[in-house]
N, C-alpha and C positions, 0 to 999 in steps of 0.2 A: 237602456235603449228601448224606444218605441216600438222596434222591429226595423223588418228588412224590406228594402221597397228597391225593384230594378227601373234603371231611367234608361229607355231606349234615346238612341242620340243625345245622349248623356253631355259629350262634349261640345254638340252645339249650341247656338246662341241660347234660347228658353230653355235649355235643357240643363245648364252647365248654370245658370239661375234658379233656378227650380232646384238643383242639387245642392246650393249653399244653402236656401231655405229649409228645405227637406234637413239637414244634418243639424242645421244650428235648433230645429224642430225637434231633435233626437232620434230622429231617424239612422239607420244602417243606410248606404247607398250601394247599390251594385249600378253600373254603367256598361251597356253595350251599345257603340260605335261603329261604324267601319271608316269612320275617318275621311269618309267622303268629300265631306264640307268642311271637315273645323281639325284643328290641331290637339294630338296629345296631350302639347304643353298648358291646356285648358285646365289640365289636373292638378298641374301647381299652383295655378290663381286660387282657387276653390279649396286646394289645403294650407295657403297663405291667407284666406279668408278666415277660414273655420277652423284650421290645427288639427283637420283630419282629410284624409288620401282615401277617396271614398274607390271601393275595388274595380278594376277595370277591366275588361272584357273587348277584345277589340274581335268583331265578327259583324255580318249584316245577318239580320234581322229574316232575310228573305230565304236564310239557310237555317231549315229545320231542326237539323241534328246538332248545330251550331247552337242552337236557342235548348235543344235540348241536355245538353251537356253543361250550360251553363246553369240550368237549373240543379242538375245533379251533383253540381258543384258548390253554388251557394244553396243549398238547404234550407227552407225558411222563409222565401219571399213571401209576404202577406200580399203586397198588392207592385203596380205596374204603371205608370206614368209613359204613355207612348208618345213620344216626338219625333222617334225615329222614320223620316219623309225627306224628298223630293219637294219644294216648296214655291220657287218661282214663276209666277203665272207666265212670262214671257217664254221661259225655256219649254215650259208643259205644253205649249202649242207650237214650240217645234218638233219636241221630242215626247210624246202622248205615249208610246207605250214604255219607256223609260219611269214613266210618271205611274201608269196603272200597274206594273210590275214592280218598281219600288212598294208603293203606298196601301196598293191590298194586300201581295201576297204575305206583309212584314206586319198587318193586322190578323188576317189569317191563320197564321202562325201562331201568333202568342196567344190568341184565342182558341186554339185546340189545346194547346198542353196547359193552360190554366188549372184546367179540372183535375189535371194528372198532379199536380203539382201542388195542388191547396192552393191557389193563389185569390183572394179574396174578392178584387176588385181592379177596377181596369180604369185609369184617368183618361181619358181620351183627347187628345190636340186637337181640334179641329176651328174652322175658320167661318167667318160672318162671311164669306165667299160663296156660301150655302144658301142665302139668301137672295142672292144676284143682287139687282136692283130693284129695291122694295120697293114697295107702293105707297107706304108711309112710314116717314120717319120720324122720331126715332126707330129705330128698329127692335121689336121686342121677341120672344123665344115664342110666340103665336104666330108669327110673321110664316107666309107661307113660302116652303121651300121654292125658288126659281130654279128653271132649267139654266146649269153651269154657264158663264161663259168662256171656261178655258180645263183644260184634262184637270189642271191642279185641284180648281173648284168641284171638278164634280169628283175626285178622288175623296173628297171630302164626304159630298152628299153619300156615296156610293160607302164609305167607311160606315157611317152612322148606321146605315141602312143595314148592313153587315152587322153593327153589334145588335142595331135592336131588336133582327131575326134570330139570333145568337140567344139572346136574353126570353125574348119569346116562344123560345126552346124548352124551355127551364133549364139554363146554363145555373149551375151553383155559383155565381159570383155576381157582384154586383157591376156598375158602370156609371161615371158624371164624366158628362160631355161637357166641354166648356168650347165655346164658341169666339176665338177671339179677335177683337176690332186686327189694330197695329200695335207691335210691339216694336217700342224704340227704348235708348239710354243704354247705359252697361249699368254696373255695381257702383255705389260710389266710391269705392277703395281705388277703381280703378283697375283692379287685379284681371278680370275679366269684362268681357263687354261682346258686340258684333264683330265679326272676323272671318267674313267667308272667306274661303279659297278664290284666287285669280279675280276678275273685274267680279264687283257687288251686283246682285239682282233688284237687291232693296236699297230702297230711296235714302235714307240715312249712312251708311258705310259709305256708299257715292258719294253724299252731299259732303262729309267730313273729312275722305280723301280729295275729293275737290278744294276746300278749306284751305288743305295743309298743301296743296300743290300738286299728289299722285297723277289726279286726275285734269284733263284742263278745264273742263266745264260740262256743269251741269243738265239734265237734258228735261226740261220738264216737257211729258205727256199731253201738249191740249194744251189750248185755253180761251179755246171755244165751246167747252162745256155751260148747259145751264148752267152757269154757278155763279157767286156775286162778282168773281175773278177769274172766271174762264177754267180753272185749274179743278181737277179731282179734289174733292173732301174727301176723309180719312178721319176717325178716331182714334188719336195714339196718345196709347198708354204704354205705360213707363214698366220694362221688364220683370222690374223687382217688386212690384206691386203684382204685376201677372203670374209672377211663378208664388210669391206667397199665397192665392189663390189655391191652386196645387195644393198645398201644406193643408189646409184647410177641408179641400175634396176629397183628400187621401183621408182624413180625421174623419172625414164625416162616413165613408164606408164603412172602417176599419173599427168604427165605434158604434158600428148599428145605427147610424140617425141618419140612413136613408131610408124613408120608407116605402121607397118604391125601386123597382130594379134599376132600372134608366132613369137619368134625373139631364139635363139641358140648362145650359147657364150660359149668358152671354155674361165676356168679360169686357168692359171699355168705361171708358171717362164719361159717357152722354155728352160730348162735347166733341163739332167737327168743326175741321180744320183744313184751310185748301192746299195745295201744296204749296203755292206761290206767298201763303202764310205761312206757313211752316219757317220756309226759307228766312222770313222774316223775322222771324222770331228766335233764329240761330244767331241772326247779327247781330242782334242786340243783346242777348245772350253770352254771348263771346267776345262781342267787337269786331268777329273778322268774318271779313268779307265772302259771300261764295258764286264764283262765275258760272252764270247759268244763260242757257238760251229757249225758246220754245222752238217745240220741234212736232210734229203731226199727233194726233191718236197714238196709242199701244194698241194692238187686241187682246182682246182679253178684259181692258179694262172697264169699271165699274163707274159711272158718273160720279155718287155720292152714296155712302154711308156712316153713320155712326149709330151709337148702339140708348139704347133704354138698359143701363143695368139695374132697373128696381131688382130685379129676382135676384140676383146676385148680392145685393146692398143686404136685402131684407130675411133673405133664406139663408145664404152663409153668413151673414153680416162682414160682407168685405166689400170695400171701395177701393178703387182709384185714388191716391191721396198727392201723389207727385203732380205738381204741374208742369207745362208744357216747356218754360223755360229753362226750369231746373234740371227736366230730364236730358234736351238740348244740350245742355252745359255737361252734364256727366259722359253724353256720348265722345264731346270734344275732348273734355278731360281724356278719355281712355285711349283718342287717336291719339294726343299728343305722348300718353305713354307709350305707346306702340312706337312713335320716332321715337323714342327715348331709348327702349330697349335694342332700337335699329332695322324693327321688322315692317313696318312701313312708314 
């Protein structure tokens, strides 16, 4: 074994990918959840994947003595993979301090008892939502930070800003932020994949429940944006490409070849996508159909982004390697297991 690495929001969507990588990686996995968003039974896809039951920890993150008991318990953590968030731009601007009370106090936290604990390095979740609306795109890790447009995004800004006073401390532990476009697809075994709880926030679990019938129709955001098709671009990359990333971040602390405390990575394809493409590119993909209508602006939202991953390609040497159809096609795969098993 590699060692022991804890994945907060372990059973959520990038998290519960990230943890099939991380163990087929040789990693130990500890998981702490509170179940908020995603299911227990995420644990069996993940040891029907891998042949291993990575430990599970069901507690929030926002509870101290909770996170401290856990470490007392597993012995050994080298490093931290946090996903544990609050993540919807539409909800974070109804429910703002739901958003700042999630997503700091559960950074907060893990970053006090680090030092108590040996824990070597901290992967941090964070989102190109930190950038607003850039001024030129591609968008690369020089891009200057924009004021948020929604509590989610600046949970974000306001996290980084958090570790790297942390670090600028002389914290004894290291930190790689990873910055990511959109994360779409499931696994391809199908074992796990997207699966919030109650109606989806995100565009994919919508459009796929729309697909299969759940939902009646699709709502896309605009499409009177600047854009060649009215609709938001978006650069989405394929899960399992984004959590092997991860695997990668965690290797590069845990092995001294960071040389610097803080290190900043965007993760995405350099490839944007409108939504009203996207859509199109599930049809043919699949064959089936998905009823959609256009419906006003979201707030919150973003005209256009997608990412420059040269630093990423070049420094960790990892890319993007799934394309857009394929990953489509994996995401349908994993609804049409979900009717299969009877849960949506």
């Amino acid at each position: 074994m590699k060692g022991k690495i804890l994945v907060t929001g372990g059973t959520g969507y990038i998290g519960s990918h990230s943890t099939v990588e991380l163990q087929n990686a040789g990693y130990e996995v500890v998981i702490i959840d509170n179940l908020s968003n995603s299911n227990i039974e995420v644990l069996d896809g993940i040891e029907r994947i891998t042949g291993v039951r990575p430990t599970f920890v069901q507690a929030d993150c926002t509870d101290i003595e909770a996170l401290r008991k856990l470490f007392q318990d597993n012995p050994g953590i080298k490093g931290i993979i946090h996903f544990a968030a609050s993540k919807a731009v539409g909800e974070s601007v109804q429910k703002p301090l739901l958003y700042y009370r999630n997503n700091l106090l559960s950074l907060i936290n893990l970053l006090t008892l680090m030092p108590e604990f040996g824990v070597e390095g901290i992967v941090f979740s964070s989102s190109c939502t930190v950038y607003g609306q850039p001024d030129v795109l591609p968008v690369d890790e020089t891009a200057p930070i924009k004021p948020a447009l929604s509590p989610y995004g600046n949970t974000k800004q306001i996290s980084e800003e958090i570790i790297k006073d942390t670090l600028h401390a002389n914290a004894p532990f290291k930190s790689i932020i990873l910055r990511y476009f959109n994360p779409i697809g499931a696994h391809p075994s199908a074992e796990i994949g997207e699966l919030p709880n109650g109606v989806p926030q995100n565009l994919i679990p919508y459009l796929t429940q729309t697909a299969i019938g759940i939902r009646k129709e699709l709502s896309v955001f605009g499409d009177d944006y600047n854009t060649p098709d009215g609709s938001c671009i978006r650069d989405y990359i394929n899960v399992v490409d984004l959590a092997k990333a991860h695997v990668i971040a965690m290797n590069r602390m845990l092995e001294k070849k960071s040389p610097e405390a803080i290190e900043i990575f965007n993760l995405g394809t350099g490839r944007g996508v409108s939504v009203l493409e996207l859509i199109n590119a599930f049809e043919k993909a699949t064959g089936v159909k998905v009823p959609h209508k256009i419906v006003g602006r979201r707030e919150g939202d973003i005209e256009q982004v997608w990412a420059n991953p040269a630093k990423a390609n070049k420094v960790l040497g990892w890319t993007a390697e799934t394309g857009i159809e394929d990953t489509l096609a994996s995401a349908w795969k994993w609804q049409l297991k979900l009717r299969e098993r009877g849960i949506m």
